[in-house]
PLY file of the C-alpha trace (Angstrom):
ply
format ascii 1.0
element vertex 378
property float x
property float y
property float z
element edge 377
property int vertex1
property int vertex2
end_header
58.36 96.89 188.34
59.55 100.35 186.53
62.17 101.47 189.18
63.51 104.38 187.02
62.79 107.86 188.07
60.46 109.72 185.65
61.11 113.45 184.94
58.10 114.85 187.34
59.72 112.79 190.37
62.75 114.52 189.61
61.34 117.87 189.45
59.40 117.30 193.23
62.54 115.82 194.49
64.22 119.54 193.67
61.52 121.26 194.85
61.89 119.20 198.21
65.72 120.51 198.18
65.11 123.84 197.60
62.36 124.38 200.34
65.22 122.97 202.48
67.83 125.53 201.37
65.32 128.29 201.86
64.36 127.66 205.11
67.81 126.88 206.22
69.49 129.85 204.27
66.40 131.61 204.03
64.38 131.73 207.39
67.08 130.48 209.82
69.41 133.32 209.03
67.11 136.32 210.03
65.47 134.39 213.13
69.21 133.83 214.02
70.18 137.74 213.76
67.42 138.74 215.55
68.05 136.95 218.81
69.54 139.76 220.59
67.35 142.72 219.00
65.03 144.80 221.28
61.62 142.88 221.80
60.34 145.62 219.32
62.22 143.93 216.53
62.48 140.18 217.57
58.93 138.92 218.38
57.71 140.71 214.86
60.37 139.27 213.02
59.96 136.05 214.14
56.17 136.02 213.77
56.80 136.93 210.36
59.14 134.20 209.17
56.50 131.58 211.04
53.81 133.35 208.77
56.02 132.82 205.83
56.47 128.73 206.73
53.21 128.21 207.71
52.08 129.64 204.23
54.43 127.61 202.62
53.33 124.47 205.00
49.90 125.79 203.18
50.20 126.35 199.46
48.26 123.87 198.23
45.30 124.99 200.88
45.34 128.72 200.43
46.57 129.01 196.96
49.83 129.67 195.61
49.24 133.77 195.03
48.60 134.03 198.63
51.88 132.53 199.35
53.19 134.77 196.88
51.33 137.73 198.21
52.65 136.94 201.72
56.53 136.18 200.11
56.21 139.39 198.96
55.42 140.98 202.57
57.42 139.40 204.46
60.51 140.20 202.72
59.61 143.44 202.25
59.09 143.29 206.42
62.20 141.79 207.25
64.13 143.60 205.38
62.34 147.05 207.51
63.12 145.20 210.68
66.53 144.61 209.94
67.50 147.62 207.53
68.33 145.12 204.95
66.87 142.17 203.61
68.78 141.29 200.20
69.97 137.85 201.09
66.68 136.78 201.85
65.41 138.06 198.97
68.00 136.42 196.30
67.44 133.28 198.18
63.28 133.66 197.74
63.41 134.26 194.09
62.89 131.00 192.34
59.93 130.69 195.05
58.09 133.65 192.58
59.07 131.47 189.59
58.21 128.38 191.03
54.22 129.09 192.37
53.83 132.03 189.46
51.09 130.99 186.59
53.07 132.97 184.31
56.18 135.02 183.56
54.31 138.44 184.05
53.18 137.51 186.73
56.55 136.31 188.45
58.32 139.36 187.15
55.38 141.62 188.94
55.76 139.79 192.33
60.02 140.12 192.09
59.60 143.68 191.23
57.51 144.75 194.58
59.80 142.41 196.74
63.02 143.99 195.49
61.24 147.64 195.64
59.74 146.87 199.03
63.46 145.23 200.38
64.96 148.51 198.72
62.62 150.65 200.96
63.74 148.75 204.13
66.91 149.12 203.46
67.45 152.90 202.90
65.43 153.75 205.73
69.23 153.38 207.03
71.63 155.40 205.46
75.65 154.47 205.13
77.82 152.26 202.77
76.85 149.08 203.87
73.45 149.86 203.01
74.53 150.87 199.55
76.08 147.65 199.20
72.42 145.76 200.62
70.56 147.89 197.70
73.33 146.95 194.79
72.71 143.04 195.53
69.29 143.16 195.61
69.27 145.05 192.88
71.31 142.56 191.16
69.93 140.62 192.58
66.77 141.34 191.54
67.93 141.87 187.68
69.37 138.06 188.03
66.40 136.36 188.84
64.59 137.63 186.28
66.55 137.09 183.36
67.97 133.95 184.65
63.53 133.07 185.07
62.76 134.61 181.75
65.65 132.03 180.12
64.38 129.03 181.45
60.97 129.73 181.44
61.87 129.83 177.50
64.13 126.71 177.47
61.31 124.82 179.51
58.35 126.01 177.05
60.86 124.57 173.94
60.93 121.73 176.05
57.30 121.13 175.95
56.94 122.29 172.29
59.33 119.19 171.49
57.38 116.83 173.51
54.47 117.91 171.90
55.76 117.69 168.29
57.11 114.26 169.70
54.08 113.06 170.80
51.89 113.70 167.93
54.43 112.50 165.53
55.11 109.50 167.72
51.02 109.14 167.38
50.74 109.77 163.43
53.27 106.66 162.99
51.59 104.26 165.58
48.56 105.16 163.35
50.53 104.41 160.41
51.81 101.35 161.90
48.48 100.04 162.83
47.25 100.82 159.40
50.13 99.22 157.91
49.19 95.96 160.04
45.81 95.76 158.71
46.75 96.02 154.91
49.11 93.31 156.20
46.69 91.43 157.42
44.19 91.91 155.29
46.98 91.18 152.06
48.31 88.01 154.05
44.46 86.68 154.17
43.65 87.48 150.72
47.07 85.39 149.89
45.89 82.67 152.38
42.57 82.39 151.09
44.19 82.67 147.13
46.46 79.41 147.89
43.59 77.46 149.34
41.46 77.79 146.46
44.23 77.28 144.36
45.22 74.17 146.13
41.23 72.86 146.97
38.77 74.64 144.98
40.77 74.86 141.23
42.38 71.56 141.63
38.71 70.28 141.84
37.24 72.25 139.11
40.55 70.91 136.71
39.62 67.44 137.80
35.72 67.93 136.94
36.95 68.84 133.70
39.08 66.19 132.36
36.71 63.31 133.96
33.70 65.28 131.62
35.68 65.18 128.75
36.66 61.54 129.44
32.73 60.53 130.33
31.58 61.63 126.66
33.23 58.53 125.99
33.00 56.50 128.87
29.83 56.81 131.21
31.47 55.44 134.00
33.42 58.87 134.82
30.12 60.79 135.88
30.21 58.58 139.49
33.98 60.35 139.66
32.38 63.65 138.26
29.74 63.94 140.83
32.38 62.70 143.64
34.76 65.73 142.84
31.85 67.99 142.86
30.82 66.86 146.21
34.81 67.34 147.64
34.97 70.38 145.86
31.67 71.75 147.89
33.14 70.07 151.31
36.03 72.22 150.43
33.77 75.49 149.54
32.29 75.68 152.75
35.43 74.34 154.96
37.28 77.84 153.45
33.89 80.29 153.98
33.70 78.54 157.63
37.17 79.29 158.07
37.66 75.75 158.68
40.69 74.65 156.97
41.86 72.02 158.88
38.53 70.30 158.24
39.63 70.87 154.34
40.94 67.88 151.93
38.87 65.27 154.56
41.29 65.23 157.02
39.04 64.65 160.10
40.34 66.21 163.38
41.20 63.19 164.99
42.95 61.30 162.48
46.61 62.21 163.29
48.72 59.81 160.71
49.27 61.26 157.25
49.27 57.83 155.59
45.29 57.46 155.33
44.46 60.61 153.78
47.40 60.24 151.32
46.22 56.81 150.18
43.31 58.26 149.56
44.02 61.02 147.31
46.86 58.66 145.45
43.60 56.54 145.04
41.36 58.54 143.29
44.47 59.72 141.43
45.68 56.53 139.72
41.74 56.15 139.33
40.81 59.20 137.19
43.80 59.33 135.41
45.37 55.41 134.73
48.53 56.80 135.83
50.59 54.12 137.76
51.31 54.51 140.63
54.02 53.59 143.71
53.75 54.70 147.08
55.73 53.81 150.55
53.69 55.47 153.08
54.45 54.39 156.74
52.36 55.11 159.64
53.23 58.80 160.41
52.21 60.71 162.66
52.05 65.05 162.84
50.62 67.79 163.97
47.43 69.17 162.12
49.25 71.96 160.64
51.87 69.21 159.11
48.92 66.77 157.32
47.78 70.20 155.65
50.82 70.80 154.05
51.73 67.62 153.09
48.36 66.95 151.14
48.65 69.83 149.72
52.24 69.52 148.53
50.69 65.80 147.20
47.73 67.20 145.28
49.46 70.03 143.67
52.35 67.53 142.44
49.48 65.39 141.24
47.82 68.02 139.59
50.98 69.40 138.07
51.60 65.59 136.64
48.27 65.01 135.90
48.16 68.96 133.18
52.25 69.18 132.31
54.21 65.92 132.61
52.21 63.20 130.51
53.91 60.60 132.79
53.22 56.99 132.75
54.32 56.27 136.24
54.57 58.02 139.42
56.32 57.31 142.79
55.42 58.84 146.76
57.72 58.21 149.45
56.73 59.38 152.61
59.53 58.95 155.41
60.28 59.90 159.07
63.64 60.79 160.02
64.97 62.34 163.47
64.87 65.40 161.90
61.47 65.69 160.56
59.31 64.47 157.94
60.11 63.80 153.89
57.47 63.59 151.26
59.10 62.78 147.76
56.86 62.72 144.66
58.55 61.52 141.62
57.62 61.32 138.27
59.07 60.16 134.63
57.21 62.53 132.42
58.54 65.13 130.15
60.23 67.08 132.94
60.88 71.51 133.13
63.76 73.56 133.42
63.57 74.82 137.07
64.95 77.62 136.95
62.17 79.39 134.30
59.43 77.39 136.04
56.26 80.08 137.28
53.53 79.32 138.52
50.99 80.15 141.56
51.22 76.40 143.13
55.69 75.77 143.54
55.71 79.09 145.42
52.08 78.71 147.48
54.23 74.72 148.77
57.23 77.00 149.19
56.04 79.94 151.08
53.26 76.75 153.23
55.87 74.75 154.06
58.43 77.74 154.77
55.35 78.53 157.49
56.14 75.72 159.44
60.12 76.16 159.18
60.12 73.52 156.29
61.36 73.73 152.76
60.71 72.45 149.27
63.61 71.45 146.53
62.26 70.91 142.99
64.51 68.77 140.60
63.75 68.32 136.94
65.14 68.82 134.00
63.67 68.60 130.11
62.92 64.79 129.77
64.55 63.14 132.40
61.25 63.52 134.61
60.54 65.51 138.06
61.07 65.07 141.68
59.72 67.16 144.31
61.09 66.78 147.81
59.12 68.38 150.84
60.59 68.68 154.45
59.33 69.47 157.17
61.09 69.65 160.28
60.22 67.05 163.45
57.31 67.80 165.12
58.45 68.44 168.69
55.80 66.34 170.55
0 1
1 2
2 3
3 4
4 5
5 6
6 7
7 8
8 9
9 10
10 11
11 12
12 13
13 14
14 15
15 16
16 17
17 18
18 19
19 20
20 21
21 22
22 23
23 24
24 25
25 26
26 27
27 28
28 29
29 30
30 31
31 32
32 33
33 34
34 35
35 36
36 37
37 38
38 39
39 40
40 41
41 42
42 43
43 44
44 45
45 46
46 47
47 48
48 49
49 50
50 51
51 52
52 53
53 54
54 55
55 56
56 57
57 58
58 59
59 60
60 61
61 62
62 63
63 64
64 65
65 66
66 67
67 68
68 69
69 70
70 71
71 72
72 73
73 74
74 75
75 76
76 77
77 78
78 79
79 80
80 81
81 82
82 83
83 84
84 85
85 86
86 87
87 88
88 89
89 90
90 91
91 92
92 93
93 94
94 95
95 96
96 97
97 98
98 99
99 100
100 101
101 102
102 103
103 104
104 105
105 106
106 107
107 108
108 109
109 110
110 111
111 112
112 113
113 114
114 115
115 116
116 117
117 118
118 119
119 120
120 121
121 122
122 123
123 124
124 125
125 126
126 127
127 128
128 129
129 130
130 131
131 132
132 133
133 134
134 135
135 136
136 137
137 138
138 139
139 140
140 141
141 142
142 143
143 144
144 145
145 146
146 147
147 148
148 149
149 150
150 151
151 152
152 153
153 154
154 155
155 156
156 157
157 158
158 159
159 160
160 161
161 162
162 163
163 164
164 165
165 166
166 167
167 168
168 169
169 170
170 171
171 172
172 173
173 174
174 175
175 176
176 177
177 178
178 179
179 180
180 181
181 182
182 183
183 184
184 185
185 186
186 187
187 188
188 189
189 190
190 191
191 192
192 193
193 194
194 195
195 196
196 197
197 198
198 199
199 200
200 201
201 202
202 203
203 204
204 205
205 206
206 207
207 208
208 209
209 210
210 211
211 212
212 213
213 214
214 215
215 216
216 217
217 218
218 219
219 220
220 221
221 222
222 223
223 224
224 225
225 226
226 227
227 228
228 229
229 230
230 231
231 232
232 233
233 234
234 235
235 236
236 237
237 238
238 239
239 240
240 241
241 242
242 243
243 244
244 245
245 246
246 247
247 248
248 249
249 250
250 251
251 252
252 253
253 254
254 255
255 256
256 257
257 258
258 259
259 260
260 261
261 262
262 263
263 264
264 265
265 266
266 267
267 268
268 269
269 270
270 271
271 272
272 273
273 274
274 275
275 276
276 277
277 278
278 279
279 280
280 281
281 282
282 283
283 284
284 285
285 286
286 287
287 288
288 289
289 290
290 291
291 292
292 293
293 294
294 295
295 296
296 297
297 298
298 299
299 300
300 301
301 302
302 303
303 304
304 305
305 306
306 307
307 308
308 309
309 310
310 311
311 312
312 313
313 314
314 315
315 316
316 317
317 318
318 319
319 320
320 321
321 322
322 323
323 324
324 325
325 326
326 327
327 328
328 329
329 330
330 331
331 332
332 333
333 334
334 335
335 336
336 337
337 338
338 339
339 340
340 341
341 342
342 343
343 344
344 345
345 346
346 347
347 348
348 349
349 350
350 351
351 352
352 353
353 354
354 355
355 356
356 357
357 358
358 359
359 360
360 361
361 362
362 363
363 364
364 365
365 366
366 367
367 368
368 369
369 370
370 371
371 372
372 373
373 374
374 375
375 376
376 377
């Protein structure tokens, strides 16, 4: 719950205070100093300052000009009853500021109160009621400047607020475009990697097994195999099905099978051999994804760059996650001018899942790729 006071409770709250200031230094002070007046003076008088409450009490029924048209009376009134009304007019004025539509409009109302408090009080002659006229005069000159000022630091006010506002609403529309290219880029990136790890790999494969079946026949059953994987894998990505992808069915949770598999068909279409240590491991869904694909790009990359006669996969659990390491004794690369599209799509998958990826090779001493990903918490 938001327990902090917003700006328009604040502003009631004062209103509150001041309607209790008026009436006590206001109201109370006149109905006080006409206790022991004639009944000529003290039953008008005090009609008139229950008028002016009971408007008040009434604003929001009868309208805040008619409160102000009856402000303006009854200090005019008072101040002919008593022969001098100037306190209770400098303690009404922000009441003409407060209900007033407009500047003009307070300014018009303060101007007949202070003329009409003015005519009360020189229907009595003598000093003091020179002094009565000189306050409400100032009085009168106070108020309105003091009204005029912040009515102008209020309407700069607003015209920040505004600006605020509609700049604060240009950038959330900036910000919500800038998600979507997001988005929209971090899709087109997904959708890049998985055709570059599925859907490429598969094509390459095709390939090389149609060059090799122009001399060997045999190679069209691992042709038309490939073709069928690659298809699987076509409409896996356009149903937005990837964890369907590489044929890692839903409910086969250990790792192991579906690498066998693709080390399989591996040592099969290329005569590579090959040594593998794959325990029963089991992951999460998201886990199996990225270490098949970490396996088949390896493959692929020994398969088109390493000419190696012998490969190794190690797949281990430790307390702190899983470790896939591919090795193999081809020619080897210098890391560190290596480019390509599939080292940074394992890097930036595995860095997905909080994992990492540390390539090691060097120019004829072979290649080892290590893949970690951290233990699956269930």
């Amino acid at each position: 719950m938001d327990l902090k006071p917003r700006p328009g409770d604040r502003v009631r709250a004062l209103h509150r205070w001041y309607v209790a200031v008026w009436v006590l230094f206001g109201l109370c002070p006149p109905a006080i100093a006409v206790h022991d007046r004639p009944a000529a003076t003290l039953y008008p008088a005090l009609a008139l300052l229950a008028a002016l409450a009971l408007f008040h009490a009434l604003v929001r029924v009868t309208g805040p000009y008619a409160f102000l048209c009856a402000l303006t009376l009854g200090v005019g009134g008072m101040s002919f009853l008593l022969g001098g009304g100037a306190a209770m007019f400098i303690v009404s004025l922000p009441l003409f500021w407060i209900h007033s539509r407009s500047p003009r409009h307070a300014v018009a109302f303060i101007g007949v109160a202070a003329a009409l408090t003015l005519a009360g009080t020189v229907r009595r002659g003598g000093e003091e009621l020179s002094g009565n006229a000189v306050f409400t005069l100032i009085g009168a000159a106070a108020g309105i400047l003091l009204g005029l000022w912040m009515h102008r630091v209020l309407e700069q006010r607003d015209e920040r607020a505004r600006r605020l506002a509609g700049e604060l609403a240009s950038t959330q529309r900036e910000l919500a475009e800038a998600y979507q290219r997001q988005g929209a880029a971090e899709e087109r990136e997904r959708l890049a990697r998985e055709i570059h790890d599925t859907l490429a790999q598969g094509f390459a494969s095709i390939v090389v097994l149609a060059e090799a079946a122009r001399t060997d026949p045999a190679k069209l059953v691992s042709i038309e195999r490939t073709a069928r994987e690659n298809l699987a894998e076509a409409r896996a990505l356009v149903g937005s099905a990837p964890s369907q992808a590489g044929g890692m069915p839903r409910a086969d949770r250990t790792i192991a099978r579906t690498l066998r598999r693709t080390l399989d068909r591996f040592a099969e279409d290329t005569g590579i051999a090959l040594h593998a240590e794959l325990p029963d491991v089991r992951c999460d869904q998201p886990a199996r994804i990225a270490l098949l694909r970490c396996t088949q790009e390896s493959l692929a990359n020994v398969r088109k760059h390493a000419a190696a006669g012998t490969v190794g996969v190690v797949l281990t659990r430790h307390p702190h996650g899983i470790e896939l390491e591919i090795t193999d004794d081809g020619r080897g690369f210098a890391v560190g001018e290596a480019r390509g599209f599939g080292l940074d799509g394992m890097r930036r998958r595995l860095a997905e899942l909080g994992g990492e990826l540390t390539v090691t090779s060097s120019p004829g001493e072979g290649t080892r790729v290590l893949a970690l990903i951290p233990a699956d918490p269930e």
